[in-house]
Backbone bond lengths (Angstrom), bond angles and torsions (degrees), N, CA, C in turn:
res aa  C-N    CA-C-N  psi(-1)  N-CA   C-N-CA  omega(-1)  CA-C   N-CA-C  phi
1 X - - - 1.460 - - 1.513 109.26 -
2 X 1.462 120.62 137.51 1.817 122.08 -177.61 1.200 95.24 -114.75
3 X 1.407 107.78 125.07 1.615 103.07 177.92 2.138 85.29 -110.76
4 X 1.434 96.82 142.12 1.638 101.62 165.80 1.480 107.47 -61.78
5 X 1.182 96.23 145.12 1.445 107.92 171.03 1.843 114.03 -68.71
6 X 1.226 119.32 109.54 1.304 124.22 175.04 2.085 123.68 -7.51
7 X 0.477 105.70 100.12 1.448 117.37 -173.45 1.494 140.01 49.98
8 X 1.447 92.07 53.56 1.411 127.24 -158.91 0.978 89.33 -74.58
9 X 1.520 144.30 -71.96 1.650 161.93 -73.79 1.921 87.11 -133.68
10 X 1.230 106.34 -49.47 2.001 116.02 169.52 1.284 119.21 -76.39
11 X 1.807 109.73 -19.51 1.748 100.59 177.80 1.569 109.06 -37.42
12 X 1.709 114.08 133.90 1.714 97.04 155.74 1.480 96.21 -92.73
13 X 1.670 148.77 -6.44 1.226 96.10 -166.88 1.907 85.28 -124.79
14 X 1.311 109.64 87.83 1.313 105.94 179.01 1.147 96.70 -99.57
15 X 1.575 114.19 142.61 1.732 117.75 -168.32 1.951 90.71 -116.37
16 X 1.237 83.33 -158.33 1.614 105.19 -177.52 1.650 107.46 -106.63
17 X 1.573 111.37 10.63 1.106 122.62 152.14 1.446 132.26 -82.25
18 X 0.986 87.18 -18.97 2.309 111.17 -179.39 1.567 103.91 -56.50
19 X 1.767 127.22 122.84 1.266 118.61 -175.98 1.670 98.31 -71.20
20 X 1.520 102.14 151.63 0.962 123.03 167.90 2.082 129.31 -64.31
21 X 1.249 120.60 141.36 1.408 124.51 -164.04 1.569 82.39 -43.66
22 X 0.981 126.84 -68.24 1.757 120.68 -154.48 1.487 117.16 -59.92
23 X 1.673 112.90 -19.59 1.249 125.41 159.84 1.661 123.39 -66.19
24 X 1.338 96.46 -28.96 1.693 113.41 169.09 1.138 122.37 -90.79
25 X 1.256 114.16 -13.82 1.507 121.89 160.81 1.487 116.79 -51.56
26 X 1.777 96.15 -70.11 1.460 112.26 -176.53 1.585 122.74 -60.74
27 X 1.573 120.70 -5.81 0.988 143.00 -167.35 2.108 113.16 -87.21
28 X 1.855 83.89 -57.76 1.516 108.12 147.89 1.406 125.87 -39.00
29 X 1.353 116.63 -81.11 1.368 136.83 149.49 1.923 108.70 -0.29
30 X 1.224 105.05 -69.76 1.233 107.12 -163.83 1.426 120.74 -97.64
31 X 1.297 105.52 0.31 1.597 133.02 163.20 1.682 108.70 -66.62
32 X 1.464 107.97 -65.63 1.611 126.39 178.96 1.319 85.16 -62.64
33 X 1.448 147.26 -106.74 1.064 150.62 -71.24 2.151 94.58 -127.95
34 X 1.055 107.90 -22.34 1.956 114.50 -172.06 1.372 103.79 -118.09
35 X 1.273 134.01 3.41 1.511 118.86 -169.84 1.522 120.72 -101.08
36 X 1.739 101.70 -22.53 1.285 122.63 171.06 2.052 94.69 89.45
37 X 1.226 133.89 24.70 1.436 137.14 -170.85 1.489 97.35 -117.46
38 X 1.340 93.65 163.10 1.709 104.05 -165.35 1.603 80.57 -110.80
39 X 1.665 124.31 144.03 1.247 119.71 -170.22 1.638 91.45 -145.66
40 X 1.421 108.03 145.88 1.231 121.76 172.58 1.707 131.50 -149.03
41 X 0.637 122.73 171.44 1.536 129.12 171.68 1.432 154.92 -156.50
42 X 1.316 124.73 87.38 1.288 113.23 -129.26 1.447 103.77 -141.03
43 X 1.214 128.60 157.42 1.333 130.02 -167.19 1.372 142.40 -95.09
44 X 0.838 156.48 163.48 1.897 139.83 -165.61 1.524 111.14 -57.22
45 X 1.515 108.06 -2.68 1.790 84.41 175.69 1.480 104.42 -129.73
46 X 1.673 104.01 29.50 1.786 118.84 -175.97 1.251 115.70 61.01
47 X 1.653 122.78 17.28 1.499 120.38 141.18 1.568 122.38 -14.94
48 X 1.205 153.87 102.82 1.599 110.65 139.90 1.032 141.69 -101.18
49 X 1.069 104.30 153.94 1.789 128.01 -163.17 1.630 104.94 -90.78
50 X 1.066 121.46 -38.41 1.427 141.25 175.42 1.205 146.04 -139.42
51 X 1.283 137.76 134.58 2.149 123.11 -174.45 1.603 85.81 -154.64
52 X 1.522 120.63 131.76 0.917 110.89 155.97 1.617 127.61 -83.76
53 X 1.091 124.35 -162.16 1.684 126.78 -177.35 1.792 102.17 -71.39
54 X 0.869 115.83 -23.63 1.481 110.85 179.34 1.801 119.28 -112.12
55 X 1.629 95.40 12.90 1.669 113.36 157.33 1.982 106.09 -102.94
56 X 1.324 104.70 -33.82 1.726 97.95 174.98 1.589 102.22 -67.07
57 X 1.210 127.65 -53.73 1.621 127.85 -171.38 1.103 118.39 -38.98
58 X 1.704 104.49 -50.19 1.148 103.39 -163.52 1.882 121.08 -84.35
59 X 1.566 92.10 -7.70 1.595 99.50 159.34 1.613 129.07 -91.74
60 X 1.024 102.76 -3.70 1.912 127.63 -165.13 1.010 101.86 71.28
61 X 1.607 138.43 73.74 1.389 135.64 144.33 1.659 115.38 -81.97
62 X 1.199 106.55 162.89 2.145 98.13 176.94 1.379 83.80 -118.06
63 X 1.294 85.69 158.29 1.380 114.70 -177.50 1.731 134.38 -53.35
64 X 1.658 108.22 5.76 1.350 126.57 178.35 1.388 116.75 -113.07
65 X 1.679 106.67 -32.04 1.475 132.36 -176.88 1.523 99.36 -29.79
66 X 0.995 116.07 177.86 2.127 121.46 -162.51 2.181 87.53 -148.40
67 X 0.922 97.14 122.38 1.361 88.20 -167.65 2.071 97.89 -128.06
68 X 1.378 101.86 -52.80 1.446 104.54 154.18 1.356 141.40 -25.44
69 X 1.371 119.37 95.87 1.782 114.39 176.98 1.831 91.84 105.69
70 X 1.488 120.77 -0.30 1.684 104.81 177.23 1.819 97.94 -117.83
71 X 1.449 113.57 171.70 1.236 129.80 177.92 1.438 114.50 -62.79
72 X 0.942 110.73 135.15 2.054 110.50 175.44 1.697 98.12 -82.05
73 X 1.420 122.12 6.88 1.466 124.38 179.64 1.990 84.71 -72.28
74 X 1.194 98.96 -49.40 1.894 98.16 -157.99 1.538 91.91 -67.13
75 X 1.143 160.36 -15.57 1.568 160.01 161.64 1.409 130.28 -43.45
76 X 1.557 95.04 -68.08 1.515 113.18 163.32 1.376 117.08 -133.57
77 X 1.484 98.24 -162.02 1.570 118.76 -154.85 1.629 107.69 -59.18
78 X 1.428 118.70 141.98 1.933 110.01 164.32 1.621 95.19 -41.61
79 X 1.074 102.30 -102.88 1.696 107.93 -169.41 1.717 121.03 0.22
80 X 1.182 96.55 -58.78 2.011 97.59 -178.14 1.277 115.60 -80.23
81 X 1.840 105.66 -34.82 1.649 85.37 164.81 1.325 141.00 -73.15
82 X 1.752 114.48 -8.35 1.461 119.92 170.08 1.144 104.54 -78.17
83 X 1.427 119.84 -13.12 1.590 126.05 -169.21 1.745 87.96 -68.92
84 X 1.133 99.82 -92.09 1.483 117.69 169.53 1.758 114.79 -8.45
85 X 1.223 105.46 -83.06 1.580 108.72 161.13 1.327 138.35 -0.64
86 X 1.672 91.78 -61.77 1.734 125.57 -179.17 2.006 97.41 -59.19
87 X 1.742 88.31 -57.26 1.738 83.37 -167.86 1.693 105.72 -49.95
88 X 1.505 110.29 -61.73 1.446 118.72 -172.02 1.355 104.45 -24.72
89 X 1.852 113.47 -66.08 1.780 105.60 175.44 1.323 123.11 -21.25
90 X 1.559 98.59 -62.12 1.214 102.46 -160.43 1.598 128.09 -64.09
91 X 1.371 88.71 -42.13 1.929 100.21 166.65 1.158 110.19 -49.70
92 X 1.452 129.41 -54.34 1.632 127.75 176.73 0.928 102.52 -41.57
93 X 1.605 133.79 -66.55 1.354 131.61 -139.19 1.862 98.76 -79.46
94 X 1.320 119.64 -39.88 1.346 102.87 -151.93 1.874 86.41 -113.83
95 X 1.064 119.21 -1.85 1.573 120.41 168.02 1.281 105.52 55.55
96 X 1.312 119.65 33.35 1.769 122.50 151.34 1.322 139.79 -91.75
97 X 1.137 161.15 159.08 1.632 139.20 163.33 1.462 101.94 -61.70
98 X 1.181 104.92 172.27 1.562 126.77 176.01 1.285 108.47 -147.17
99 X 1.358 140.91 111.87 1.677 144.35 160.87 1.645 93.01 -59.34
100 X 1.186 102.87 166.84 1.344 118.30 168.20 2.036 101.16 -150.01
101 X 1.101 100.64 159.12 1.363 110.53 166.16 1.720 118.27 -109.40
102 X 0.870 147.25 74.36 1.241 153.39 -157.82 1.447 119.93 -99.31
103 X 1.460 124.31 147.66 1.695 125.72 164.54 1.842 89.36 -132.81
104 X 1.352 97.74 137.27 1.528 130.38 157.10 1.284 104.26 -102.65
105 X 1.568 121.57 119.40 1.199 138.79 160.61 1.236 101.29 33.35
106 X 1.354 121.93 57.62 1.867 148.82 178.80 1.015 124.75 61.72
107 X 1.857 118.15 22.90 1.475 113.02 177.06 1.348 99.63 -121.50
108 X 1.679 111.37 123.86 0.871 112.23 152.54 1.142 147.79 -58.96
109 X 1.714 123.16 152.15 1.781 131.38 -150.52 2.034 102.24 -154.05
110 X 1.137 106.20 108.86 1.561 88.62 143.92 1.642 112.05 -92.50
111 X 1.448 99.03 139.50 1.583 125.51 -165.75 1.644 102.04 -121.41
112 X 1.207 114.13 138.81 2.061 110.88 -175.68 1.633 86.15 -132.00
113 X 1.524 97.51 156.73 1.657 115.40 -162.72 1.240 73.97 -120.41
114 X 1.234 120.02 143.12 2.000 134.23 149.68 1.385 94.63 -137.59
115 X 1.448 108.50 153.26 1.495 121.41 162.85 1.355 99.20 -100.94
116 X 1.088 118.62 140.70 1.679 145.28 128.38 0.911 136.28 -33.67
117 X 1.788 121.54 -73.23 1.396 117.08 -156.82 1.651 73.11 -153.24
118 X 1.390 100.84 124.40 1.459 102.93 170.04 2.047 112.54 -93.46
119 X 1.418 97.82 -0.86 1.474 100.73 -160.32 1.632 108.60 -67.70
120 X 1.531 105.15 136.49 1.734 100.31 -179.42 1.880 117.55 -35.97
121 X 0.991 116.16 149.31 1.177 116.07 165.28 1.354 128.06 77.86
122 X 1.907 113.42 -6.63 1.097 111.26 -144.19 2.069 83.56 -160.57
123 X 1.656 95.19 19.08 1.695 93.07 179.52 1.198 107.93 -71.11
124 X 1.261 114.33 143.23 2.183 132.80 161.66 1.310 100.35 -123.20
125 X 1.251 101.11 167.77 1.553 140.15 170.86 1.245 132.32 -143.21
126 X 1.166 115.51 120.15 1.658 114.84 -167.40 1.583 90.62 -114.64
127 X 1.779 98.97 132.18 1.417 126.55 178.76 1.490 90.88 -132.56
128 X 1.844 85.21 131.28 1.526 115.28 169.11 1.147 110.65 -127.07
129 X 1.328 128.26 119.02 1.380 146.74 -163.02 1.727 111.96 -124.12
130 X 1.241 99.15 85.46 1.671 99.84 165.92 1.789 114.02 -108.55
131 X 1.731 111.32 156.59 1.114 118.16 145.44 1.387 138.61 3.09
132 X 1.202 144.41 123.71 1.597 117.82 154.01 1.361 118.35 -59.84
133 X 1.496 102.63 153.85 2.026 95.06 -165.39 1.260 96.30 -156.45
134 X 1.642 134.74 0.08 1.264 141.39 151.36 1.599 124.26 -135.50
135 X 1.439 117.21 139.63 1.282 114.99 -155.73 1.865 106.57 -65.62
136 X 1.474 86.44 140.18 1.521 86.76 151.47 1.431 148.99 -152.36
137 X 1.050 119.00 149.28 1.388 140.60 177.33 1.482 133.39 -56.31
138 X 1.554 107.74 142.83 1.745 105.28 179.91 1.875 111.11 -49.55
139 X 1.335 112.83 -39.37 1.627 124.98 164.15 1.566 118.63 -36.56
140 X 1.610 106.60 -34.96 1.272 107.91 -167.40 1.987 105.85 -88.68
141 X 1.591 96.08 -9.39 1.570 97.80 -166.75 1.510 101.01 -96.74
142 X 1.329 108.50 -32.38 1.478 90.78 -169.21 1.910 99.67 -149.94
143 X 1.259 131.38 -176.88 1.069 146.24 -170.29 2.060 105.40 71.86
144 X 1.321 110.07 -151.83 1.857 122.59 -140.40 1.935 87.72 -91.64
145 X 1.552 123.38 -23.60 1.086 111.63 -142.31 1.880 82.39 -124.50
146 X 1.539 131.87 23.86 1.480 126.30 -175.46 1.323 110.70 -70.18
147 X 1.524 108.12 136.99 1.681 119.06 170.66 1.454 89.09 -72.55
148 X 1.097 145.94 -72.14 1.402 145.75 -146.26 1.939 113.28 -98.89
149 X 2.053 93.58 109.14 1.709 83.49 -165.29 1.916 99.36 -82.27
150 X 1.299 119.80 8.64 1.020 105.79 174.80 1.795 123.11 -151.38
151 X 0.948 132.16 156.13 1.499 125.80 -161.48 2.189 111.32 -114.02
152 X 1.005 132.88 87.61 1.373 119.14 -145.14 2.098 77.32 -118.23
153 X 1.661 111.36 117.10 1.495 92.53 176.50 1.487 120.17 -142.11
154 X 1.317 124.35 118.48 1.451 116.80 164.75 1.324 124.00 -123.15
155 X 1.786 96.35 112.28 1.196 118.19 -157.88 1.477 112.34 -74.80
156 X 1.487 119.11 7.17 1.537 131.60 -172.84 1.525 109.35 8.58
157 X 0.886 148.60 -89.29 1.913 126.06 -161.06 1.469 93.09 -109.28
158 X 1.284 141.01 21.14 1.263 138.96 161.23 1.384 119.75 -82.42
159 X 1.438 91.31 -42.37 1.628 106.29 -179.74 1.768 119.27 -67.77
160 X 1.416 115.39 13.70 1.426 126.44 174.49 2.073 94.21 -98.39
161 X 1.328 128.93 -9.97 1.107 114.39 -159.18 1.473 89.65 -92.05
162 X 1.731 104.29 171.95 1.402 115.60 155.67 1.415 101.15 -85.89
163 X 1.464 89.11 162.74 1.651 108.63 164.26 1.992 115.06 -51.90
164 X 1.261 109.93 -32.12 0.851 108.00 174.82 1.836 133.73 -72.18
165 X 1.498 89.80 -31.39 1.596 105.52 169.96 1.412 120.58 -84.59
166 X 1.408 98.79 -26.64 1.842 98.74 162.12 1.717 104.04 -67.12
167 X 0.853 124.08 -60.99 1.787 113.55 168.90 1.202 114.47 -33.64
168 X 1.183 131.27 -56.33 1.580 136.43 -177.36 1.764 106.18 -59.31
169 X 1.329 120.31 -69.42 1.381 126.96 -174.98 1.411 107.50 -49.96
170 X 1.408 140.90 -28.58 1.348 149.76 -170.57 1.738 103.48 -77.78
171 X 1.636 102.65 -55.38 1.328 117.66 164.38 1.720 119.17 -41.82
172 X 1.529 95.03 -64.43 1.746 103.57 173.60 1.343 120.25 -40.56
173 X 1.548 112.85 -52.06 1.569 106.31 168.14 1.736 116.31 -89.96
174 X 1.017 110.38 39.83 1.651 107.23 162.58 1.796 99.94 -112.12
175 X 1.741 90.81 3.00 2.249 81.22 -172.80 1.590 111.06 89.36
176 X 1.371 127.31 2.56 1.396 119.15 175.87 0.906 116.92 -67.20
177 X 1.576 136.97 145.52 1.128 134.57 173.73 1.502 120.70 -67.52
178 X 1.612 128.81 -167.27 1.113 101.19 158.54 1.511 126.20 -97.81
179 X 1.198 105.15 8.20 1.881 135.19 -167.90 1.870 92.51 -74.02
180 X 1.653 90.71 -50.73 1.821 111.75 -156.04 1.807 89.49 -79.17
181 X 1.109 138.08 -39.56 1.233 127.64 -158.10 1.593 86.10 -91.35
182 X 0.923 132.95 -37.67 2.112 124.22 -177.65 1.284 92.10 -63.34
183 X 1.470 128.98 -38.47 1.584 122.48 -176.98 1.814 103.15 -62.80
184 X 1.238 111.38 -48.58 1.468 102.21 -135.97 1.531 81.96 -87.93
185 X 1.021 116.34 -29.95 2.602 120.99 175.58 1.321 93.34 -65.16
186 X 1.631 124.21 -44.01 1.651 101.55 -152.03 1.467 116.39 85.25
187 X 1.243 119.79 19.67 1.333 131.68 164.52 1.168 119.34 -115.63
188 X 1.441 122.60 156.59 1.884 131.19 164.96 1.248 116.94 -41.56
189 X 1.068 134.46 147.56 1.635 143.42 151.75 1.450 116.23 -30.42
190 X 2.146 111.03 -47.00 1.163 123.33 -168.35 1.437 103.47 -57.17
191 X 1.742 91.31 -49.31 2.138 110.76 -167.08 1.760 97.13 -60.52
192 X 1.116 125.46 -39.34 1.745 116.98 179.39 1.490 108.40 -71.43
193 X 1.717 125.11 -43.27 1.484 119.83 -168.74 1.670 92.19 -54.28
194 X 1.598 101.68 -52.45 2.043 101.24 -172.23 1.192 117.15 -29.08
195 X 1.685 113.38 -57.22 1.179 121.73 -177.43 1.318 134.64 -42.22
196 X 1.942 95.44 -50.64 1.423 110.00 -163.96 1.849 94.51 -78.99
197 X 1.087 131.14 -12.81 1.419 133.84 -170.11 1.610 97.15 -83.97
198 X 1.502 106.61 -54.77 1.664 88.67 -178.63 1.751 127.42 -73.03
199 X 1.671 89.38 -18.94 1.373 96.15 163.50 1.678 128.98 -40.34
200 X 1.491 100.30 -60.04 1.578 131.42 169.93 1.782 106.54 -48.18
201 X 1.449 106.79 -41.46 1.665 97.31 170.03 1.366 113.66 -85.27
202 X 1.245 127.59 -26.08 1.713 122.36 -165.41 1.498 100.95 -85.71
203 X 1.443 127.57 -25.98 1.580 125.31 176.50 1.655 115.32 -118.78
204 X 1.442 102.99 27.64 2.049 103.81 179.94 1.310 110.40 37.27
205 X 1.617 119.18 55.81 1.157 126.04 147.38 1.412 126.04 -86.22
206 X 1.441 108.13 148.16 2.179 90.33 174.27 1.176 88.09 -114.29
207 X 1.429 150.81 -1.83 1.466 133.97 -173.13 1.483 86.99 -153.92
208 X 1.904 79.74 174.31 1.874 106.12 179.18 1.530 95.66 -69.64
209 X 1.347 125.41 -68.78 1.395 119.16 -168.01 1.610 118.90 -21.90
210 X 1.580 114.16 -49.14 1.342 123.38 -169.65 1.453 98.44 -74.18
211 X 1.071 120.27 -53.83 1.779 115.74 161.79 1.426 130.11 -14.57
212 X 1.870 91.27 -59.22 1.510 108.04 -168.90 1.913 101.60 -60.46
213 X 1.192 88.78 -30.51 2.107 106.54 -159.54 1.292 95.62 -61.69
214 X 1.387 111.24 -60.56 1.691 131.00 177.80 1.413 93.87 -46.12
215 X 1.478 151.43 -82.96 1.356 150.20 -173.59 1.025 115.83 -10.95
216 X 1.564 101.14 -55.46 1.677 109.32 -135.78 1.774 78.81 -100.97
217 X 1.342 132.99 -51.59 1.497 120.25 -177.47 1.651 112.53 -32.87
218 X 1.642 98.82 -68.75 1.451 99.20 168.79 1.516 134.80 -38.82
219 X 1.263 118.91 -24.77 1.159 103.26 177.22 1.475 113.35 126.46
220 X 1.347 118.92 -29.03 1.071 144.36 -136.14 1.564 107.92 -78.46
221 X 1.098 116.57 -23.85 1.697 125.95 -164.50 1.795 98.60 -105.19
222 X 1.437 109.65 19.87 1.571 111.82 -179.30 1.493 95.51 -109.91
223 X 1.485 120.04 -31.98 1.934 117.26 173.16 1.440 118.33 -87.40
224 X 1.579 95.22 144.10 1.220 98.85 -176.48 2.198 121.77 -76.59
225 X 1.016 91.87 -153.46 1.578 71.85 163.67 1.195 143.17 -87.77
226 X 1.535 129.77 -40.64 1.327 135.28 112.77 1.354 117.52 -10.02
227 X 0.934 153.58 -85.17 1.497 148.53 -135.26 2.141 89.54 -90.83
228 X 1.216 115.76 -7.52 1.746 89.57 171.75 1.563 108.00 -117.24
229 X 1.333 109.20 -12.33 1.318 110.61 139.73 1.743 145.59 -31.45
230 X 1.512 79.11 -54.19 1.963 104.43 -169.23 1.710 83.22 -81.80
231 X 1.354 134.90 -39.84 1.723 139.03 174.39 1.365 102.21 -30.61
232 X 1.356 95.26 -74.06 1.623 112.35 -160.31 1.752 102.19 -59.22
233 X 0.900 119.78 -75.17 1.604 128.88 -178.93 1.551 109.67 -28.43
234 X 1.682 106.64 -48.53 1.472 100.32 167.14 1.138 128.96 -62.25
235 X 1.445 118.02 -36.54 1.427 111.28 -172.34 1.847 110.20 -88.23
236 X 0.863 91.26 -30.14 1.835 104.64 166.12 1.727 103.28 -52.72
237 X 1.284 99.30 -64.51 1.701 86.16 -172.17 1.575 117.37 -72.04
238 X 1.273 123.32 -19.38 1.740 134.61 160.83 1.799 106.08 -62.87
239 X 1.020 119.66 -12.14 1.494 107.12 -167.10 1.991 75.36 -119.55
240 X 0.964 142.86 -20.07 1.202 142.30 -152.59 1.583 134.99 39.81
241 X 1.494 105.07 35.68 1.446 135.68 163.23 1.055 141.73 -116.27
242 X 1.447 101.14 75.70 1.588 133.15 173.45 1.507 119.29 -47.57
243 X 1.250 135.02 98.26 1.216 119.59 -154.29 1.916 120.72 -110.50
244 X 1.037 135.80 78.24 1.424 126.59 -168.90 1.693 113.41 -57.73
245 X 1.324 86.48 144.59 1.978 108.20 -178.37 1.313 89.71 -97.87
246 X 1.581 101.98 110.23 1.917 109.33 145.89 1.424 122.84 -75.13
247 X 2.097 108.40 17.67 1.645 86.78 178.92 1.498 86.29 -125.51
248 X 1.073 136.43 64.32 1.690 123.70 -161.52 1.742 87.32 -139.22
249 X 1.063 130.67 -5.59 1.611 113.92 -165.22 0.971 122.25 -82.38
250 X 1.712 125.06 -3.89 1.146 124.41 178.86 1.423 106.52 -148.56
């Protein structure tokens, strides 16, 4: 697929220096296909027009699935796709990017909104969805100076933890011990083994290692303490299931 390069067609001073469509092809090409990003494009009523191989994965499509010309409603959850939706509006309307901070079925993603084609009838949106790949901070979620203007999250088998075991599992894949994580919570050894045990039942782990794996896939070892805190609380109070730890009291 060649998408024009964004406001090529209005340049006034396009020279005979300007790469050529087939140069923008290969450019395309290696955008979708070398960057390791899930890429998409889709239209004001969540048509899509496009997903590359690392936009089906990351929703569980197989490799035959027909995804082109149907709703991203049939993909994922009600909730994230109105989430989603909302941003698309908004990019149309005010023709800026938008970061987002996002989890798919508990892995975290920064995701960027661009518009395309603002023309009636004929609106797109290009979503680029990578990895987290620099740490972040409660600073970055909220107040005057945020990387991320919006928070879109489904914490899929995360969202069974307490707040407290999301602290612990984040810990687990940073390599803490369980000596170092009772130090760094302010809790007993006993109150962390609890944790890491129900941990092991709420995500079908049999060990810490698989824990640590689970952490670090998710995303989880990129927030600080504050900022996966302020995570959890949000998505807890959006789902409106506030959840208390009977192993946290000591």
């Amino acid at each position: 697929m060649f998408m024009q390069r964004p406001g090529l067609a209005s340049s006034p001073d396009t020279t005979k220096d300007e790469m050529t469509p087939a140069e923008w092809s290969v450019c395309w090409q290696a955008f979708t296909n070398d960057a390791s990003c899930a890429v998409t494009v889709i239209d004001a009523q969540g048509v899509v027009h496009y997903m590359n191989q690392f936009g089906r994965d990351l929703i569980g499509l197989k490799a035959l699935d027909t995804i082109e010309g149907r709703n991203l409603s049939e993909f994922i959850p009600g909730p994230i796709h109105d989430a989603r939706m909302a941003l698309v509006s908004r990019v149309l309307q005010n023709g800026s990017s938008i970061a987002v901070l996002g989890a798919i079925a508990g892995l975290f993603r920064r995701t960027v909104y661009r518009a395309l084609d603002n023309t009636k009838g004929h609106e797109r949106v290009l979503t680029v969805c990578v990895p987290l790949c620099q740490p972040v901070g409660l600073a970055d979620l909220v107040g005057p100076e945020q990387v991320y203007c919006e928070m879109c999250l489904d914490l899929g088998a995360l969202s069974t933890l307490t707040e407290r075991e999301l602290q612990v599992l984040r810990l687990i894949g940073l390599g803490l011990s369980t000596h170092e994580i009772a130090e760094r919570l302010h809790r007993s050894k006993k109150t962390i083994e609890w944790h890491r045990v129900s941990l092991g039942s709420k995500l079908s782990a049999t060990n810490r290692v698989e824990l640590a794996r689970m952490a670090m896939r998710a995303g989880l070892t990129w927030f600080d303490e504050e900022a996966i805190t302020h995570i959890w609380r949000r998505a807890t109070k959006s789902n409106g299931n506030h959840r208390a730890d009977p192993h946290d009291d000591r």
